[in-house]
C-alpha positions in Angstrom: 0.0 0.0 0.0 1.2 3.7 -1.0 3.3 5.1 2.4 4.1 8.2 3.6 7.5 9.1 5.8 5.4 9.3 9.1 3.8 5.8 8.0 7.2 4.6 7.1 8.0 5.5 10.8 5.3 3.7 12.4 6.7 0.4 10.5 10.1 0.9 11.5 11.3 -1.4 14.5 15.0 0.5 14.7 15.6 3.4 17.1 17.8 4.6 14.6 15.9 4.2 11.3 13.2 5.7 13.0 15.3 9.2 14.4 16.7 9.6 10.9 12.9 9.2 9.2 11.8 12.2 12.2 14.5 14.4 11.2 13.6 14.0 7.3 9.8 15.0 8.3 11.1 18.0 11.0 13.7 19.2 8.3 11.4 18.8 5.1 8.1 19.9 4.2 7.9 17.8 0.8 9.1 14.8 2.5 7.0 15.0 5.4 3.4 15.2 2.9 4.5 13.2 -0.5 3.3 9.7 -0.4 5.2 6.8 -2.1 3.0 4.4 -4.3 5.5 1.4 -3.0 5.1 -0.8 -6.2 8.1 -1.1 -8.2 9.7 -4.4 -7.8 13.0 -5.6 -8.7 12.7 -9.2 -9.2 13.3 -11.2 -11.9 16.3 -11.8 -13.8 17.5 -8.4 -15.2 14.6 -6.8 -14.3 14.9 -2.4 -13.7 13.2 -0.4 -10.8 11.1 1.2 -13.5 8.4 2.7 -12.7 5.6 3.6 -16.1 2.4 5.6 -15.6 0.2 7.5 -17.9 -0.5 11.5 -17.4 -3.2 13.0 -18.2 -2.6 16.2 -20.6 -6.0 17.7 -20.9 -9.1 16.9 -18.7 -12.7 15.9 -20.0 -15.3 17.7 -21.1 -19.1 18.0 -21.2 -22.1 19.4 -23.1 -25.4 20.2 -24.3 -26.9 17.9 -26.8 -30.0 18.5 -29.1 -32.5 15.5 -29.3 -32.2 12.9 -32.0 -28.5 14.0 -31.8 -25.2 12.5 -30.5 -22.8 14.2 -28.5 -19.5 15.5 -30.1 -16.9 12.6 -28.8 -13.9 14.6 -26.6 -11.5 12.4 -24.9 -9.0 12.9 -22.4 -5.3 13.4 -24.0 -2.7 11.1 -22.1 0.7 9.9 -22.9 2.7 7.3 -20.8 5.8 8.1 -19.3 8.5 6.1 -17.2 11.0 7.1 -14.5 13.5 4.8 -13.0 13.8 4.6 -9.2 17.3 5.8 -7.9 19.2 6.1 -4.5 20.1 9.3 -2.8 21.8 9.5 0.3 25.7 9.9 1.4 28.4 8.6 3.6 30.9 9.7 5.9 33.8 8.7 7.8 35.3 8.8 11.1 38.0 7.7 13.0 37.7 5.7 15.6 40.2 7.8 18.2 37.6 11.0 17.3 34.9 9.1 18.5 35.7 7.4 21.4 36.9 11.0 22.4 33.8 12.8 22.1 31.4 9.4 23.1 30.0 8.8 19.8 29.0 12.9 19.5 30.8 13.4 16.6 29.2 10.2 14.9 25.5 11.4 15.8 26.5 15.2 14.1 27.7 13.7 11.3 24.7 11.6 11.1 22.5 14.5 11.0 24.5 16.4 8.6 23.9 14.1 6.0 20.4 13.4 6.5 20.5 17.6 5.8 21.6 16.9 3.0 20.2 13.9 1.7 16.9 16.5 2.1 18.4 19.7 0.3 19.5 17.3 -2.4 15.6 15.5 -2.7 14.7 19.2 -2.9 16.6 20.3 -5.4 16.1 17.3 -7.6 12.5 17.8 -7.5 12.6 21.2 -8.8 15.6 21.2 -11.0 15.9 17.0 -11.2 16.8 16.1 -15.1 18.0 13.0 -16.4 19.1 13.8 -19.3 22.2 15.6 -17.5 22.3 12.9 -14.7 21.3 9.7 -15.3 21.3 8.5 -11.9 18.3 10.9 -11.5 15.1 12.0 -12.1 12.9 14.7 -14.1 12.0 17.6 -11.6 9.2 20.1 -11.9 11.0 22.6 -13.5 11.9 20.5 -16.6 8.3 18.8 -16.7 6.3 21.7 -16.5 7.9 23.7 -19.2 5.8 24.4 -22.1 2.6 22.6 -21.0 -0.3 24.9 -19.9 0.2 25.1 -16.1 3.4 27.4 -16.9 2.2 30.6 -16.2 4.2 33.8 -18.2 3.1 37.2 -17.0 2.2 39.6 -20.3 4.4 42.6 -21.0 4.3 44.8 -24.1 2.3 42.3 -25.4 4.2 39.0 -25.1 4.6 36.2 -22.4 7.5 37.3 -21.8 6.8 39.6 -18.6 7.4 40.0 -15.5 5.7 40.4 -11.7 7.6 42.8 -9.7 6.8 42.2 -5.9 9.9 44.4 -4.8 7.8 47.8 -5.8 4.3 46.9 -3.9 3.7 49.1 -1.1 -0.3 49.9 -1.4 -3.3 47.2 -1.0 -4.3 48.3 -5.0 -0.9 46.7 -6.1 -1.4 43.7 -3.8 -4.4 42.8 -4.9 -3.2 43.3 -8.4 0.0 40.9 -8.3 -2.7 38.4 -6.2 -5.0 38.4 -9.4 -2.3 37.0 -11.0 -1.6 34.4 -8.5 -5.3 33.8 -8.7 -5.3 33.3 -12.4 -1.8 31.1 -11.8 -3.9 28.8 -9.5 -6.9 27.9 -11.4 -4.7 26.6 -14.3 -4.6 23.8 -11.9 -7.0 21.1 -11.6 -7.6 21.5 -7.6 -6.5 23.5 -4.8 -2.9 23.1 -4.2 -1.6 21.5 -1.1 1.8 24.0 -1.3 3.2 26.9 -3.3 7.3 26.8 -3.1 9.8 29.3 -4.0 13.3 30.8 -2.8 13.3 32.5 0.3 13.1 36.1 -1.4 10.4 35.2 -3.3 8.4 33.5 -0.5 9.2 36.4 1.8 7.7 39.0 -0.4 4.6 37.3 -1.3 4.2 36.9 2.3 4.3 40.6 2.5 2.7 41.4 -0.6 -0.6 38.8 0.4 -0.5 40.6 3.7 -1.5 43.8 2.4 -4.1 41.7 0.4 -5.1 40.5 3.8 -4.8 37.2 2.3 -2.4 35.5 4.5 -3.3 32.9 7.9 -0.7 31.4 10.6 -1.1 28.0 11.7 1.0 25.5 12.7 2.5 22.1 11.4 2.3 18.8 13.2 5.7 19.9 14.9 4.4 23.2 16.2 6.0 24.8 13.5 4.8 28.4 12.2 3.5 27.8 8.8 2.3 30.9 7.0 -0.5 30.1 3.9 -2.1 32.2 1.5 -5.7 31.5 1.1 -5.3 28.4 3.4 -1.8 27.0 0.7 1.1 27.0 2.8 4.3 29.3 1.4 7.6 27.0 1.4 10.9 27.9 1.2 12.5 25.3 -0.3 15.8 26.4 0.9 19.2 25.9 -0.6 21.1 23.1 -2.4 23.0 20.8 -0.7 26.8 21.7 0.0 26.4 25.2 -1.0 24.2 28.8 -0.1 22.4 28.6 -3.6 18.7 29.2 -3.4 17.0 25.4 -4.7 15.0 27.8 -7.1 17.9 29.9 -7.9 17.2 34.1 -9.0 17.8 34.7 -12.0 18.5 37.4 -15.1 16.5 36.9 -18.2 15.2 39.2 -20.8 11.8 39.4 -19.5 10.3 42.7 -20.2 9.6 42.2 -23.9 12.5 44.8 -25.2 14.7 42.6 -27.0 18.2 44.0 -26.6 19.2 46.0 -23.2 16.0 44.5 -21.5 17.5 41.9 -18.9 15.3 42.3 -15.8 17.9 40.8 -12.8 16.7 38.3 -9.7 13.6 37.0 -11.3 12.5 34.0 -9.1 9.7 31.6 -10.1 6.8 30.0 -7.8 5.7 26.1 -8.0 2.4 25.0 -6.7 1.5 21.3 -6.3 -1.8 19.5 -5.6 -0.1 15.7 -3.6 -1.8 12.7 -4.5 -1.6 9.6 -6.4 -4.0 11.6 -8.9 -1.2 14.4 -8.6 2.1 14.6 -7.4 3.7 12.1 -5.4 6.4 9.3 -4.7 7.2 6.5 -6.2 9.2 3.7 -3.9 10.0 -0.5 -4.0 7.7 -2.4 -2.9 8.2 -4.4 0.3 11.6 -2.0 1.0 12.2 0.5 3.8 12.0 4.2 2.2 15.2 5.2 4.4 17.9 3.5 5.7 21.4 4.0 8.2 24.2 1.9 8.3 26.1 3.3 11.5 30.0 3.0 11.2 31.3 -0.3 13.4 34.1 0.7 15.7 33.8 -3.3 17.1 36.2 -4.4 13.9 39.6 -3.6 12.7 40.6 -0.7 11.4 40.7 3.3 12.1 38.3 4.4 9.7 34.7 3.5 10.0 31.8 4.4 7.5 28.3 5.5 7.8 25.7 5.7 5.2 22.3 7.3 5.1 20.1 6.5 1.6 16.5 7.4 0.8 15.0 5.3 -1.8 15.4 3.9 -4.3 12.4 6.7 -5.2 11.4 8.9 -7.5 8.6 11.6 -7.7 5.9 11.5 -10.7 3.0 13.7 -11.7 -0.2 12.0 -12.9 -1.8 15.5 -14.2 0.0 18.2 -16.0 -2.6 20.3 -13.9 -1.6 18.6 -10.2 1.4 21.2 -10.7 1.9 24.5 -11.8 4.8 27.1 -12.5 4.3 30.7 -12.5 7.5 32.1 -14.2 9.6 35.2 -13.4 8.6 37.6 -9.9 11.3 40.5 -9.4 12.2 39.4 -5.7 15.0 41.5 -5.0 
């Protein structure tokens, strides 16, 4: 049956296992709600952990019909696509002397490092994932949403080719003008999103910017975590890639104002919503295998240098709909 990370948890009979899946919820919102359709298997003899489905690129429709008359046959446009499931994780290495010093401290902080980083990479791959450049990988959101019709391109002088500018709003008539946009953004989808996700900039001034829309909430998560929503969607930062300071969805200058020549708008940001579900947006894991595993280094055999390993997966993420997902291209942010 299709898991989730805090179902995952409740099957897991190691302390450890179970620590490292809490800290993947506590430290990431995308991990904590995706659930993984746990299907693929990789019996057989030179059998793949490939994983095919068929998305759906335009949705049904209905009409009117005149009596004695049949209605005019629509169907739904689908194409099947395939992803292969791949590990993501790391290891490190410590010496033995450095942690019988410290009383196995240093082996518990460099446990948790990597389980940071095993999440800032999952991020990043599911926004920027493409497999064409890595083939250990997968397609992220970026790559699969370009050019369908939940990519969203502000107009300017006449051409999608625009751009928002949330660094000049400072009255409730421009709020609720870049909001009509992000209204218009939203109903490209095919339900309410469960999350819009950005860069920190970018989710910082829409919070502002919905604000003086006064169309912004406070809750909290399941960890008593702060979670501010527009409209009732929570706004994610996504945060940065592992390794490095660089924004997951990175700023960026592009000739986006329609002028051709001399018309590079700088720290243009985009915004990606996502509706979860095995309809929409989710996971995709081997059946009948732990989502994450540790192997914690063993200082009770010979030799200085010990290893530890932390892997999520094999996984992959998939979207049913084009529609469970939308981009909306290009907001000034700084």
């Amino acid at each position: 049956m299709p898991v989730s990370l805090a179902q995952a948890k409740l099957m897991t009979t190691d302390d450890v296992d179970i620590k490292v899946i809490d800290e993947f919820q506590k430290n990431n919102f995308l991990l904590d709600r995706l659930t993984f359709d746990d299907v693929v298997s990789g019996a057989g003899n030179g059998a793949t952990l490939t994983y095919g489905y068929q998305r759906l690129i335009t949705q049904p429709t209905a009409a009117f019909r005149a009596i004695n008359s049949e209605y005019t046959p629509a169907e739904v446009t689908k194409q099947r696509y395939i992803v292969d499931l791949k590990p993501l994780g790391g290891s490190f290495q410590i010496d033995r002397v450095l942690n019988r010093m410290a009383a196995g401290a240093e082996t518990a902080l460099q446990m948790t490092q990597k389980i940071k980083a095993a999440s800032a990479f999952f991020n990043d791959q599911v926004i920027n994932g493409d497999s064409a450049v890595d083939t250990n990988g997968f397609d992220g959101l970026n790559k699969i949403l370009t050019g369908t019709s939940t990519e969203y391109l502000p107009l300017s002088n006449g051409v999608t080719t625009g751009y928002i500018d949330l660094t000049t709003v400072d009255t409730k008539a421009e709020a609720l003008a870049v909001m009509a946009h992000i209204d218009s953004w939203l109903a490209l989808m095919d339900g309410a999103p469960d999350a819009i996700m950005g860069n920190r900039k970018t989710i910082a001034l829409l919070k502002y910017v919905a604000a003086w829309a006064e169309q912004i909430d406070k809750t909290t998560d399941s960890f008593g975590r702060p979670v501010t929503s527009y409209n009732g969607i929570p706004l994610i930062d996504l945060g940065a890639k592992a390794g490095s300071n660089n924004d997951v969805i990175a700023l960026a200058t592009k000739d986006a104002d329609g002028a051709g020549s001399g018309g590079n708008i700088t720290n243009l940001g985009d915004l990606y919503a996502v509706r979860f579900g095995l309809d929409g947006f989710h996971g995709v894991s081997m059946a009948g295998a732990p989502l994450v595993q540790t192997w914690l280094p063993n200082f009770s055999d010979a030799g200085a240098v010990k290893t530890g390993e932390v892997e999520l997966g094999p996984a992959a993420v998939v979207l049913k709909a084009t529609k469970a997902a939308a981009v909306l291209r290009n907001l000034k942010s700084a």
